[in-house]
C-alpha positions as CSV (number, residue, x, y, z in Angstrom):
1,X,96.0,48.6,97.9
2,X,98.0,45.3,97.7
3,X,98.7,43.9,101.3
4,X,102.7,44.8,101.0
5,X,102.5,48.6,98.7
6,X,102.5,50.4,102.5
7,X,105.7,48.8,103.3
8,X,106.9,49.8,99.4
9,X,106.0,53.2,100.1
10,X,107.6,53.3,103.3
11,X,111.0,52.0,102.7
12,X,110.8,54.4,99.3
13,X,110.5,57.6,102.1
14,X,113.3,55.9,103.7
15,X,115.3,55.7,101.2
16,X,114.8,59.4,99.8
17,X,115.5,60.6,103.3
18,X,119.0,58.7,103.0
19,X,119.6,59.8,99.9
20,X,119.2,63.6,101.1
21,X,121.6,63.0,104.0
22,X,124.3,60.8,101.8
23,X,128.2,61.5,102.8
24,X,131.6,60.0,101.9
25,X,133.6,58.0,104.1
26,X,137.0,56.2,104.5
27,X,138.6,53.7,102.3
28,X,137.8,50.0,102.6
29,X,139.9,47.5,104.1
30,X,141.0,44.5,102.2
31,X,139.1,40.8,102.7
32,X,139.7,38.8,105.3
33,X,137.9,35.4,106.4
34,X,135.1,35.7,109.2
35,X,137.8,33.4,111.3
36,X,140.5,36.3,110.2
37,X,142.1,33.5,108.6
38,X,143.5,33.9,105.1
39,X,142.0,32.7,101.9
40,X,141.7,29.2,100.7
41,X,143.3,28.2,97.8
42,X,141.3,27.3,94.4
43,X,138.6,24.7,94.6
44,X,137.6,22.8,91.6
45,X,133.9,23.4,92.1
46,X,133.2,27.4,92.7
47,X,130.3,29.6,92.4
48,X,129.5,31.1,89.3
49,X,126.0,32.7,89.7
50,X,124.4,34.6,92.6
51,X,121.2,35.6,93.4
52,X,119.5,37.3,96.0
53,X,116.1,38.0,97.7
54,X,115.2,39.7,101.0
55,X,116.3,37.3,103.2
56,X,117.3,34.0,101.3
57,X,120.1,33.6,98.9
58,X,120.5,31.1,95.8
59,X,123.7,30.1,94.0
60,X,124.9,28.0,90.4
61,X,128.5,25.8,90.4
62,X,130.3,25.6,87.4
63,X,129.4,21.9,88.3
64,X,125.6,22.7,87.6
65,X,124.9,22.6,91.5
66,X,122.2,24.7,93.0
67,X,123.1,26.1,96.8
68,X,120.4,27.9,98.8
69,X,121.1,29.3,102.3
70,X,119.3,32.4,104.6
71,X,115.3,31.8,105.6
72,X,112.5,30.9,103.7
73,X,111.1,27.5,101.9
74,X,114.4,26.2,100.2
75,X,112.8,23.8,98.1
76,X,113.7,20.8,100.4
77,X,110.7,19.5,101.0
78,X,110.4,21.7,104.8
79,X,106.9,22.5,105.5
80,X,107.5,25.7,106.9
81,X,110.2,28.2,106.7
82,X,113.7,27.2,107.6
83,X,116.7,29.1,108.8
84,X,120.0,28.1,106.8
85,X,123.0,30.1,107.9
86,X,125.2,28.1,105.7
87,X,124.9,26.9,102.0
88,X,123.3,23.2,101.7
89,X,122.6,21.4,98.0
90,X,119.0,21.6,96.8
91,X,119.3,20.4,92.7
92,X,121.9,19.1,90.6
93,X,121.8,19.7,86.6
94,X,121.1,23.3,87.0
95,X,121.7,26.0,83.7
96,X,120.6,29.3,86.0
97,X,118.9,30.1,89.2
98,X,116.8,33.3,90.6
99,X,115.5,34.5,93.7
100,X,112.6,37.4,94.0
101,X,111.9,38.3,97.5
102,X,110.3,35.5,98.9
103,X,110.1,32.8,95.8
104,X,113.3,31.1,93.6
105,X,113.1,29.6,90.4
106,X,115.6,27.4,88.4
107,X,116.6,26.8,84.5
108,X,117.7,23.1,84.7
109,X,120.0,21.6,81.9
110,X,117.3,20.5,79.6
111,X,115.8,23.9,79.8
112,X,112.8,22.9,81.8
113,X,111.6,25.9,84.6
114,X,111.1,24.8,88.3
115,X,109.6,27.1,90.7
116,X,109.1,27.0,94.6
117,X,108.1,29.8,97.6
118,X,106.1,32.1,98.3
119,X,103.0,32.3,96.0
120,X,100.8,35.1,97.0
121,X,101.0,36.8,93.6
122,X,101.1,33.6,91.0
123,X,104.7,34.3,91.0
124,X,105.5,30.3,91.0
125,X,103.6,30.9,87.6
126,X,101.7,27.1,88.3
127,X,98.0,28.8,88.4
128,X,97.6,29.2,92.2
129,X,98.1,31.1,94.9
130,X,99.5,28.5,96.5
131,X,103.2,28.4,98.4
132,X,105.1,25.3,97.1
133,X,108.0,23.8,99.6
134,X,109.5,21.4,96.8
135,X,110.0,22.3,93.3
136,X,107.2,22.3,90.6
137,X,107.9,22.3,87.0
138,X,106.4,25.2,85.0
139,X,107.6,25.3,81.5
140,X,110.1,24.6,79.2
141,X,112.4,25.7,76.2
142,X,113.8,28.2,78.9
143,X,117.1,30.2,78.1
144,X,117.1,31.9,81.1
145,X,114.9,33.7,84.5
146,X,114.6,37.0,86.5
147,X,112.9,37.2,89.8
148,X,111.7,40.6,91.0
149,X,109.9,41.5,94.5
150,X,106.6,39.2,93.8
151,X,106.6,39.1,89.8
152,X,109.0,36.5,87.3
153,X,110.2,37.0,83.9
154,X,111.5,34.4,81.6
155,X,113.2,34.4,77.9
156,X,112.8,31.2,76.3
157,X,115.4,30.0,73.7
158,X,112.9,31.6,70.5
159,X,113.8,34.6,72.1
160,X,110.4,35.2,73.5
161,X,109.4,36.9,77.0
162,X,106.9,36.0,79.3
163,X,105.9,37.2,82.9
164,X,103.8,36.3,85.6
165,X,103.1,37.3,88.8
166,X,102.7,40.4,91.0
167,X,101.4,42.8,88.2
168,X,100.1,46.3,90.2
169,X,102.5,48.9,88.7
170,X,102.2,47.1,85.2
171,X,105.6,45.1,85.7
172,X,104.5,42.3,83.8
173,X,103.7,44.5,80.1
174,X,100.9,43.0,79.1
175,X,98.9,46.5,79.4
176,X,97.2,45.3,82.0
177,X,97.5,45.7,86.2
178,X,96.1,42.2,86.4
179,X,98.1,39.6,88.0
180,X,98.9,36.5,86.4
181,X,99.2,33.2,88.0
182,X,100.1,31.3,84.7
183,X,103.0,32.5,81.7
184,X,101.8,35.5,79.7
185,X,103.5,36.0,76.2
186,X,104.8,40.2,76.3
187,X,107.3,40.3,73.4
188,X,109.7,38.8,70.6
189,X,113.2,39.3,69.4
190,X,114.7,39.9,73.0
191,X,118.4,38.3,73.7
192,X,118.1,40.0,77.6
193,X,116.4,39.9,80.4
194,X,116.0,41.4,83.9
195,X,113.0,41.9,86.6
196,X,113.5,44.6,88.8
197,X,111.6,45.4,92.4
198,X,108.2,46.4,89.7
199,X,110.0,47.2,86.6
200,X,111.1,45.3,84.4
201,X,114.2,45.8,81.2
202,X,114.7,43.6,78.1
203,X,117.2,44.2,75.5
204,X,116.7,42.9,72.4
205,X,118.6,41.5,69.6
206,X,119.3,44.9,67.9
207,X,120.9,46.1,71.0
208,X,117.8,48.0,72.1
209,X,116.7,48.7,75.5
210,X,113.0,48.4,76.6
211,X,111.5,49.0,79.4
212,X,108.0,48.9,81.8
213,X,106.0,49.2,85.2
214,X,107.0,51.3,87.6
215,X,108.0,54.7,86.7
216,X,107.2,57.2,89.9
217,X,111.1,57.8,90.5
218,X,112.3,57.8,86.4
219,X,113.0,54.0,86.2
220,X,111.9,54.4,82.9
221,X,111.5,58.2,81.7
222,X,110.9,60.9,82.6
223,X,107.4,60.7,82.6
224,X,106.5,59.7,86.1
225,X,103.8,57.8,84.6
226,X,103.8,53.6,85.0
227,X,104.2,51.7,81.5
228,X,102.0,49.5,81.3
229,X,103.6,47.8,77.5
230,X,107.1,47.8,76.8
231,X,108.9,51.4,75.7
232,X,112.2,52.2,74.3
233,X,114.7,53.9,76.6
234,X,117.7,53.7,75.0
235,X,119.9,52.3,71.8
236,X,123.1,50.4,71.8
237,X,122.8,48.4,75.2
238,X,125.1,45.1,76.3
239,X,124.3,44.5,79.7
240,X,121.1,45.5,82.4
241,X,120.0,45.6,85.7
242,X,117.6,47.3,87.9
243,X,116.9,47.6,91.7
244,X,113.7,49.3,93.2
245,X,114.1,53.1,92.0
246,X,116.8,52.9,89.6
247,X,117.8,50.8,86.4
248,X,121.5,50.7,85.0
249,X,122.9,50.1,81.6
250,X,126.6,48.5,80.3
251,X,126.8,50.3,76.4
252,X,128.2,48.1,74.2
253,X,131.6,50.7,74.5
254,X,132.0,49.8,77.8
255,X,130.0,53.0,79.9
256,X,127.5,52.5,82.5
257,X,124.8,54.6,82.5
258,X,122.0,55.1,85.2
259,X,118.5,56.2,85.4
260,X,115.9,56.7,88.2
261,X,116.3,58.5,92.0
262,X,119.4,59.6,91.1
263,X,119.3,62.6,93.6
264,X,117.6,63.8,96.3
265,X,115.4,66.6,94.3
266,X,113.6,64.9,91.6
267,X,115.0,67.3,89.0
268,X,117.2,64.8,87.1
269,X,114.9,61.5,87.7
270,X,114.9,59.1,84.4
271,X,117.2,61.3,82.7
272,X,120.7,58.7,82.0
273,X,123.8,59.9,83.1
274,X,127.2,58.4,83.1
275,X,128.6,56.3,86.1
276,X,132.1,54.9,85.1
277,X,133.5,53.4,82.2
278,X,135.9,50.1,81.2
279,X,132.3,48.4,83.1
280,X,131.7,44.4,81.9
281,X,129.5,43.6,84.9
282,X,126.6,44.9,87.1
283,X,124.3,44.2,89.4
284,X,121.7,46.6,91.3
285,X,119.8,46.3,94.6
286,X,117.4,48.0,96.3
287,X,119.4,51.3,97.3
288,X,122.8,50.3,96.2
289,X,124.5,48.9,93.2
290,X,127.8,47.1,92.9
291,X,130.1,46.5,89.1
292,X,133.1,45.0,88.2
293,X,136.0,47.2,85.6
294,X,137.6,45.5,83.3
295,X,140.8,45.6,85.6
296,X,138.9,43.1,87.7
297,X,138.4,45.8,90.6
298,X,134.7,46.0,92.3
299,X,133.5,49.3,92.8
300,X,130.3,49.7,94.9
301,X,127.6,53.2,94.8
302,X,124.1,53.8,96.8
303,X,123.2,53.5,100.7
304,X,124.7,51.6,102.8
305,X,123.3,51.6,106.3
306,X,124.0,47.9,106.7
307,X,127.4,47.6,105.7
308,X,126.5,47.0,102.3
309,X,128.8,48.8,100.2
310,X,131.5,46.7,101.9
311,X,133.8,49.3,102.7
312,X,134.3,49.4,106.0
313,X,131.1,52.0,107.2
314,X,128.0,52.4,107.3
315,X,128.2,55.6,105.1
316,X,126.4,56.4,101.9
317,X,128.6,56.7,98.8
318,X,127.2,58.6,95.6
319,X,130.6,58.4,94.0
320,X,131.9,55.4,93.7
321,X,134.5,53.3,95.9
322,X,136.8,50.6,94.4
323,X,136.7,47.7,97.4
324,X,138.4,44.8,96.0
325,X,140.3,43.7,93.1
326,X,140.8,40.1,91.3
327,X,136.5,39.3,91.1
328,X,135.3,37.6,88.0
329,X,131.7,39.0,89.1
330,X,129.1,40.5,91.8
331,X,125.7,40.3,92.6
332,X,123.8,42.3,94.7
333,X,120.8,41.2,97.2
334,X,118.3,43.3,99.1
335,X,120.7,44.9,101.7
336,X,123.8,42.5,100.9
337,X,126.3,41.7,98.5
338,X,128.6,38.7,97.1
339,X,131.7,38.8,94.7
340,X,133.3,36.0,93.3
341,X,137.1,36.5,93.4
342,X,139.6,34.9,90.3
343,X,140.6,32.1,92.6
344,X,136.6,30.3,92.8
345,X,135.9,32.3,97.0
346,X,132.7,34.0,97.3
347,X,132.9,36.7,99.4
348,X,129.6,38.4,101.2
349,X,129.1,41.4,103.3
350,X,126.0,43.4,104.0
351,X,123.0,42.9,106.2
352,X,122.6,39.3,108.0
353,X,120.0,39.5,110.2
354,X,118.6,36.1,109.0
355,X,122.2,34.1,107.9
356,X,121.6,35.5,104.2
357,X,125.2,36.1,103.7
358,X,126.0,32.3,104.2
359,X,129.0,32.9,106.3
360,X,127.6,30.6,109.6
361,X,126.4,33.8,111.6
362,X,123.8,36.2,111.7
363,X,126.3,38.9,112.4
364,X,125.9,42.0,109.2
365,X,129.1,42.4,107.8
366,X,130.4,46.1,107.1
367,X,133.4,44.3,104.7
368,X,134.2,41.5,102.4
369,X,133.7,37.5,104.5
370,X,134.3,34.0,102.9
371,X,130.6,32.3,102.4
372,X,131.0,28.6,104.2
373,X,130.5,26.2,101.5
């Protein structure tokens, strides 16, 4: 068994335990500063992109910076891990950025991938197992990058897919359980890409879904068994995004749609059911999900036993709780989230425990805070 699957398997017990004893609770309260101060008005530069591992966070500007704050190997050259508790510039010229648990990768403006992190797995995709502290290049022609817990997906601008990495549960699709320290072609034709914890979801360009690796809680099918190649799971898809036991869908009319531990007996696991409607954006974690309406209001669904959901509690919500209004987008971490609101603030709220959030403390946050950047 790999050195982390215990762990897996033990927060997976968690979480079914939580999802037995989920409960509503009261109505969020709106965002305010972490100095209680109000918002700042519009900055030029804002954040357009966030993403999220266990305990380090990664962000795009529209200006094509790339921010990186929390603890881990930030790319900056640090020999060992470093604790950030604020954002701080690590590349310019970046097109998109990715963070899986403990490694981050970045699409810079000429398409070339860079990688850096943890490396247990391959997951850099350079052909060790070697942890990198400044960035390495890894390939080119790159459209655009996932991150999942120890395993990497990329969609290169021919519309191809390749993985590497962490490859137990099949995650990768190449009908193997073999990790791969070096880029792996798995399919063609695919306009859509996402890495989950050990699944993984394309969509292709005629708008289906596809999907493979882990399977035990119906974050495929029903089946129960892992894929190990890609398989069809559904038709007509816009937007993806998957966490550790469940995988969500935007349809192309606007309904979101989840799949996987979507109760607490098993009976309805990888069966789709509807979540809400008038959805453009989503973004899953672990245990907990977050998507924006096409009102602009931010509605928030799973556990939440470190704040977060954002609204207010620590209780579990399996109906979903509007929490803000005016965001252009969220993006969900391990146990945190971030929003961007219409005027260019990120907001964050969530667990903290290692200054993940970004907002100068290590305080978890049970609503919305203004990341210091």
């Amino acid at each position: 068994m790999k050195k982390h699957t215990k762990r897996i398997l033990a927060l997976v017990m968690i979480t079914a335990l939580a999802l037995a004893s989920a409960s509503c609770g009261r109505e969020a309260s709106q965002p305010v500063r972490g100095d209680g101060q109000s918002p700042e008005p519009a900055r030029a530069e804002h954040v357009i992109s966030v993403s999220s591992g266990l305990i380090h966070t990664v962000a795009l500007t529209n200006d094509g910076n790339m921010l990186s704050w929390g603890s881990g190997l930030h790319g900056d050259g640090s020999l060992r891990d470093t604790f950030r508790s604020a954002p701080m510039l690590i590349m310019n010229d970046a097109a998109a950025v990715a963070a899986g648990f403990s490694h981050t990768l970045v699409v810079k403006t000429d398409g070339s991938l860079w990688a850096w992190g943890r490396n247990d797995y391959g997951e850099l995709g350079d052909g060790t197992t070697e942890n990198r502290n400044s960035p390495v290049h890894i390939m080119d022609d790159v459209a655009a990058v996932s991150a999942g817990y120890s395993h990497t997906l990329v969609l290169k601008t021919d519309g191809s897919v390749w993985a590497w990495g962490w490859n137990e549960r099949g995650q990768l699709g190449d009908g193997t359980t073999e990790d791969r320290h070096r880029p792996v072609r798995i399919m063609d034709d695919v306009v859509s890409i996402y890495a989950g914890y050990e699944h993984t979801l394309v969509i292709k360009n005629d708008a289906t879904l596809w999907g493979w690796g882990w399977n035990t809680a119906g974050q495929i099918d029903t089946s129960g068994q892992n894929h190990l190649i890609p398989t069809m799971i559904m038709e007509d898809v816009a937007v993806i995004s998957a966490g550790a036991m469940y995988s969500v869908a935007i349809k192309h009319d606007g309904t979101l749609w989840i799949w996987g531990m979507t109760d607490a007996t098993g009976d309805d696991w990888g069966v789709p059911r509807l979540l809400a409607e008038d959805v453009r954006s989503v973004s899953w974690g672990y245990t907990h999900g977050v998507f924006v309406k096409n009102d602009d209001s931010l509605w928030v669904f799973g556990i939440n036993e470190n704040g977060q959901l954002g609204d207010g509690t620590t209780e579990n919500r399996y109906d979903p709780v509007s929490i803000m209004d005016d965001v252009v987008d969220a993006f969900v971490g391990h146990m945190h989230t971030f929003a961007v609101t219409t005027d260019g603030g990120l907001w964050a709220w969530g667990r903290n425990d290692y200054g993940q959030l970004g907002d100068g403390t290590t305080e978890d946050r049970f609503s919305p805070v203004r990341v210091l950047w």
